[in-house]
Structure formats: C-alpha cells, structure tokens
N, C-alpha and C positions, 0 to 999 in steps of 0.2 A: 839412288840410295847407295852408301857405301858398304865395302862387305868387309863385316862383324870377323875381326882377326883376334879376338881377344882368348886369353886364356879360357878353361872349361872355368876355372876360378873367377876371373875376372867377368863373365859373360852369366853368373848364374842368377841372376837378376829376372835372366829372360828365362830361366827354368822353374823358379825356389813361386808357389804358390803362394805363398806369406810372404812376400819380400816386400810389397808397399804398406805393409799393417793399415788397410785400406777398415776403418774401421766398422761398416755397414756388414764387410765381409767376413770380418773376424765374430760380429757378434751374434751372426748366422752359424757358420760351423766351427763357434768352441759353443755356442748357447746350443744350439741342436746335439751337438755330442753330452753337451755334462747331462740336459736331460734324459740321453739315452744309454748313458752310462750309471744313473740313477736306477733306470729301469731293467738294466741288465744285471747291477748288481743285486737288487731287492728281487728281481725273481730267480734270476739261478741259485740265490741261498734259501729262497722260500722252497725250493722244490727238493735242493739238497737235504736240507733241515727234515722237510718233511717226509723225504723217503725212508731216509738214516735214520729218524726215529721211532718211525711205525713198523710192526713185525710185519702187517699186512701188505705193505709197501714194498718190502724187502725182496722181493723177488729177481731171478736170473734178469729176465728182460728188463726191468727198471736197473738194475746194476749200471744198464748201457746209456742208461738216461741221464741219472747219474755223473757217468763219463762226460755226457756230453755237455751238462751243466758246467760241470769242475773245465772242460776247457775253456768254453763261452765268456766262464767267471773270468779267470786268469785273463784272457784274451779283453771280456773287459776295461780290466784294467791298465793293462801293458798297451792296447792301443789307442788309446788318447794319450799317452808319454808320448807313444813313438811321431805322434799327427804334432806335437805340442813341438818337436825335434826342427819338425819344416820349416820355421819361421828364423826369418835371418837377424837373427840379434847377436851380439859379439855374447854377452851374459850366457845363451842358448847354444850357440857355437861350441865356446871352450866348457861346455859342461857335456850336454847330451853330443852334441855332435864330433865330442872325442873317438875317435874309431873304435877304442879299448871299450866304450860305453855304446856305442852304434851297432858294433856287430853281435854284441849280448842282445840288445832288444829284439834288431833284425832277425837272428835263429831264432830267438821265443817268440816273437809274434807269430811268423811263417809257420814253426812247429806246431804253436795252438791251432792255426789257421785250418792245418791238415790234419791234426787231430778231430778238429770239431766235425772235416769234411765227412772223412774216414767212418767217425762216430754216425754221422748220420748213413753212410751206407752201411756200417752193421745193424744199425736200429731198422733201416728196410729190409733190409734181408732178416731178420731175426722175424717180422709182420710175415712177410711173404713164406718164412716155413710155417708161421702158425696157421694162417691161411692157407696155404697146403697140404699139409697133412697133421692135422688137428689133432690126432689119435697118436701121435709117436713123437710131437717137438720138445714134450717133456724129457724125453730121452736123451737129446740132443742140446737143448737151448736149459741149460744145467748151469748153477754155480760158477765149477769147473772150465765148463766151455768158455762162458761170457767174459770169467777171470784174467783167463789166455788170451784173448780176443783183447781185451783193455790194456795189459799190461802189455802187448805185444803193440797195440797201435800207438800209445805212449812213446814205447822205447823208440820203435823204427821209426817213428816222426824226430822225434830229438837228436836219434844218428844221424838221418839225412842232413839235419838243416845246421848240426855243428859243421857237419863234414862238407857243406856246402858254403857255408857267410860265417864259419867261425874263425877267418882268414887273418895269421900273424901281422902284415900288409894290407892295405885299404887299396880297393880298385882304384885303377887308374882313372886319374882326374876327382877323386874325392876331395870335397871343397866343405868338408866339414858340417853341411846339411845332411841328416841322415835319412836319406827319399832312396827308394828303390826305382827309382826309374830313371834318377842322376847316375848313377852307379855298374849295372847291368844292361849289356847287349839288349838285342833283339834274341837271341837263340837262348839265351837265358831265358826272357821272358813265356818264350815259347815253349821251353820243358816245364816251366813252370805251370804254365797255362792247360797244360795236358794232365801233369799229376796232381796238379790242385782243384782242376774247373771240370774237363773234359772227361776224364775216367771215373772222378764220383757221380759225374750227372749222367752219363751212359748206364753204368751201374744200377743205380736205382731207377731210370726211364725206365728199363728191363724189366727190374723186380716187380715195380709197380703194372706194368703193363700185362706182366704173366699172372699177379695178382688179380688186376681186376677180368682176369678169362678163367680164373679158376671162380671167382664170387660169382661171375656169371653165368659160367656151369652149375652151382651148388644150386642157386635161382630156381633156372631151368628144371635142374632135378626137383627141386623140391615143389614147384608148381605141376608138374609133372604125377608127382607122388603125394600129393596133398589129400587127394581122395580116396587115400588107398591105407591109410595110416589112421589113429585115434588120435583126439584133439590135445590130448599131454605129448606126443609125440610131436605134434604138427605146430605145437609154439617151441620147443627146445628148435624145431629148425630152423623156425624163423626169426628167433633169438641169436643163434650161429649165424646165420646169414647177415642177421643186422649187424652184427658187431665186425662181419668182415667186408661190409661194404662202407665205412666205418674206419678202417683202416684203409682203405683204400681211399679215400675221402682224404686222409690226413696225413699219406704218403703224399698224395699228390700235391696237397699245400705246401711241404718242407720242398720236393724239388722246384716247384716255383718260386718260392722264398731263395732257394739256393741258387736257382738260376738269374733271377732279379737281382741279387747281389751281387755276386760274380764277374755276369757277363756284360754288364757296364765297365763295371771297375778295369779289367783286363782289356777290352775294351780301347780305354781311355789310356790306360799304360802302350798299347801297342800305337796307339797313335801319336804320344807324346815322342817316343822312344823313337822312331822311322821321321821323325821330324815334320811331321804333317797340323801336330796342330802346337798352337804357342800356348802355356799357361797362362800368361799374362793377360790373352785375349779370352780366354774360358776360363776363367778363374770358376765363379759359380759352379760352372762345368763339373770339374775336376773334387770343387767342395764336396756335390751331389752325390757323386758318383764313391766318395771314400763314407759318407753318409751310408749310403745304402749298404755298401759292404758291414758295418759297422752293425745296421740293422737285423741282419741274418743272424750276430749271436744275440740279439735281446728277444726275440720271437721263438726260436726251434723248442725251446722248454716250455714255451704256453703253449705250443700246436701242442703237444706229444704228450705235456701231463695234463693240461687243460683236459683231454678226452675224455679223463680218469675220472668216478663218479669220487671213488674213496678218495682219492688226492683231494677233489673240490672237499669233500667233505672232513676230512684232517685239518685243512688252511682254514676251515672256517671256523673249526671247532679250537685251533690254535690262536688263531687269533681272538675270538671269543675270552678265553681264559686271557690272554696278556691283557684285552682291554681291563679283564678282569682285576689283574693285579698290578696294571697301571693304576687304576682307578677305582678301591677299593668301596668308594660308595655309592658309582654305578652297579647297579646288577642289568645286566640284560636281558630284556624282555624275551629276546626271540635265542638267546640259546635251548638247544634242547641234548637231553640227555636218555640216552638209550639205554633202555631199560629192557634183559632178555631174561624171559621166562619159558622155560621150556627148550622149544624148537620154533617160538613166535616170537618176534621182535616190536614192540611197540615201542612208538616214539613219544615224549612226554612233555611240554609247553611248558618252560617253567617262567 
C-alpha cells in the first residue's frame, strides 16, 4: 500500500461523510433527520405556545423550560444546515462551506448545544430544591432568579463560542467542508468534551442522586408517621411524596437521554480525530451517532412538560378549538368544558 501524501484538501475524500452521495445512505440520515426535525419543531412551539399563553403555566420553573424549548427550537433548525454543509458538492462548497458562512453556524450550533446542556442542569437543580426543601423554594426559585439564570446562560454560551470559532481565519487545512472534526485538534475536542458532556452530566448525576435520598427519606418518614397522623394529613403526604418521586423518575430519563446522545457522538469525534477509525468505513456509524445527538433536542420538552397534567390538558384543549375552527362543521364530540361553581369543579360532555 502506498502512503496517502496528499494534501488535507486533496485527501478529504477519506474524511467528508457525504463525499460518495452513496444514495441508500443519504436517504437514511437527511429522511431520519427531516422527520426529526418535524418533530422537534411541532413540539418545542407546542409547548412554547402553550406555556406563554396560559397564566397557569406561567410559572418561575416553567420559564426554564421554556429556555429550554427556545434552544432545542433554534438548534433544530440550525442543525440539519450545518449536517446539510458535509456533503462535497462544488454548489455546497462555495455557499455553506464559505468560512465567513461556517464559522456563523459553527458558534450557533455549539452555543445552542450548551445552552440546551446548561438548561437542563438548571431545570435539575431547580427539581432537586423543590424536593428539598419544599417549604422555602418559593423564595428562592422566583421570576427574578430563573430570569438571571436564562439570560446569563444565554449570554455566557454565546461569549464562549464567538470567542472560540468566531475566528477572522479558518483553521489550518480547512477544505471548505464545514465538519468539526476536519478542523479541530484532539485538545480541543477534549475541552470540549468536558464543558459540553462531562460537567452537565456530573451535575445532574449529583442532583438527581441527592434527590432520590431525600424522596427516600420523606418515604421512610412518612411510613414511619402514617399511624400517628389523621387520614387528610396522611394523603397531602403521600401526594408530596408521589410527585417527588416523580421527579426523580424524570431527572433520571433527561440524564440518560443526555448521556445516549452525547457520549456516542464525542465518542465517534475522538476516534475519527486520533486517526483510528476511517469515515468512509463507518459511514452508517458516524450517520447514527449525529442521529442520536440530534435526538436529545426533540425529546427533553416531552420528558419535562409531558409530566404536567395542565400542559396535557391546555394542548388538548388547544388543539380541540383549532380543529374547531379549521373545521367549522365538525363539532367534537369529546371536547369538554369546565364549568366552576363554587369551590367544585365539574366537567361537562358536550
């Protein structure tokens, strides 16, 4: 075999994933992404929509959900461009893969990336004070706080990632593909891998872990104390209980959602990058693996507001009425409208 003396340019044949428009493989991961990009857009605006317009919804903690939507959204949509960038076409080349146009995506994608991480470690820790001390998070988990908390992860995501790939100059050996792992060291990838993957999933492992020892103490207490209390007392605790084990049920899914996505993806970057495995021979591989990351923003807004009884019950009742005045000579059978009398609430079949 002889040895490959080619340019980084001339040789990226054997890096560019897309480079044989192999078409079984394209119509796997652009068909897998547009339906997931479908599904990331229709439910991060369903849950936007529906928080922003319900007063009940409107809450500090939902603010951060919110957040987390509005990155996911953006993210989105910015990353099927940037996956669209990989494929070696002269047309794709002199458009996306202009560096003045590569290093604008590359900060935004990465920025949302760690935005959405971020996001989800404030939404854990925000679970884990309510869970611990139940009697005083309203003090704390305010407006005010959540406000600072978003606009601060916002901004410090966006510094970083200008101040990092918003670069006058295009790294050396830039071949006009705009792939982050054509581009970037090994030690890059590596600080990356720590503020992106390693210090949000440590984070919430934490939280979540301290949470379910505190739900497991309340438990204990309350079986403990069950005989010794009146039966209105003895369902308020087991109401408290259920809702914080509960959360702890639905901590644990986003970090495994987040670890599933992640820890392939980074993964498959450190291995490409140290020279160990070829694209060309993993193609599928490498599609999988940008899939999966991909998946972590179309899921975290169904784990976190799916929980929510009112959220199901606003999406249904919203959608209800549009069917309505899409189709103003259906009536439907099964909407219902609540009807409060008093301090009772009945619900009525219409």
């Amino acid at each position: 075999m002889t040895e490959d003396t080619g340019t980084p340019c001339e040789n990226r044949s054997t890096h560019s994933l897309l480079a044989h428009l192999d078409p079984p493989l394209m119509t796997y991961y652009y068909g897998t992404f547009s339906v997931l990009m479908l599904v990331n857009v229709v439910g991060n605006t369903i849950v936007l929509r529906t928080i922003l317009r319900h007063d009940s919804l409107r809450t500090p903690a939902n603010s951060l959900i919110c957040s987390l939507a509005a990155s996911d959204l953006l993210f989105g949509l910015l990353y099927p461009i940037y996956n669209v960038s990989h494929i070696d076409l002269p047309v794709i080349e002199n458009s996306l893969g202009e560096w003045s146009v590569c290093r604008i995506i590359m900060t935004e994608v990465l920025a949302l990336e760690l935005c959405s991480s971020y996001g989800l470690v404030a939404i854990a820790l925000s679970r884990h004070f309510i869970v611990a001390h139940p009697l005083r998070y309203r003090q704390y988990l305010n407006t005010r706080s959540c406000s600072v908390v978003i606009v601060t992860l916002w901004v410090v995501a966006h510094i970083i990632c200008v101040i990092v790939y918003a670069k006058e100059s295009p790294p050396q050996g830039y071949c006009n593909i705009c792939r982050f792992e054509m581009m970037y060291p090994l030690t890059h990838l590596t600080i990356l891998t720590a503020m992106q993957f390693l210090l949000p999933f440590i984070i919430m492992v934490v939280s979540n872990v301290r949470m379910a020892y505190t739900a497991r103490a309340l438990q204990t207490r309350t079986e403990v104390g069950s005989t010794s209390v009146g039966h209105q007392a003895q369902c308020r605790w087991k109401c408290g209980l259920h809702l914080r084990q509960k959360s702890v049920v639905v901590v644990t899914l986003l970090v495994g959602c987040f670890a599933l996505a992640w820890a392939p993806q980074l993964l498959y970057l450190f291995l490409v990058i140290v020279g160990k495995l070829e694209e060309t021979q993993f193609e599928y591989l490498g599609a999988t693996v940008r899939i999966f990351l991909y998946c972590n923003s179309a899921v975290n807004v169904f784990i976190y507001a799916g929980r929510m009884a009112d959220f199901r019950r606003h999406v249904r009742r919203d959608l209800g009425h549009l069917v309505c005045r899409c189709s103003p000579r259906v009536t439907p059978s099964r909407l219902t409208a609540h009807v409060t009398l008093g301090k009772n609430n009945f619900i009525v079949q219409t």
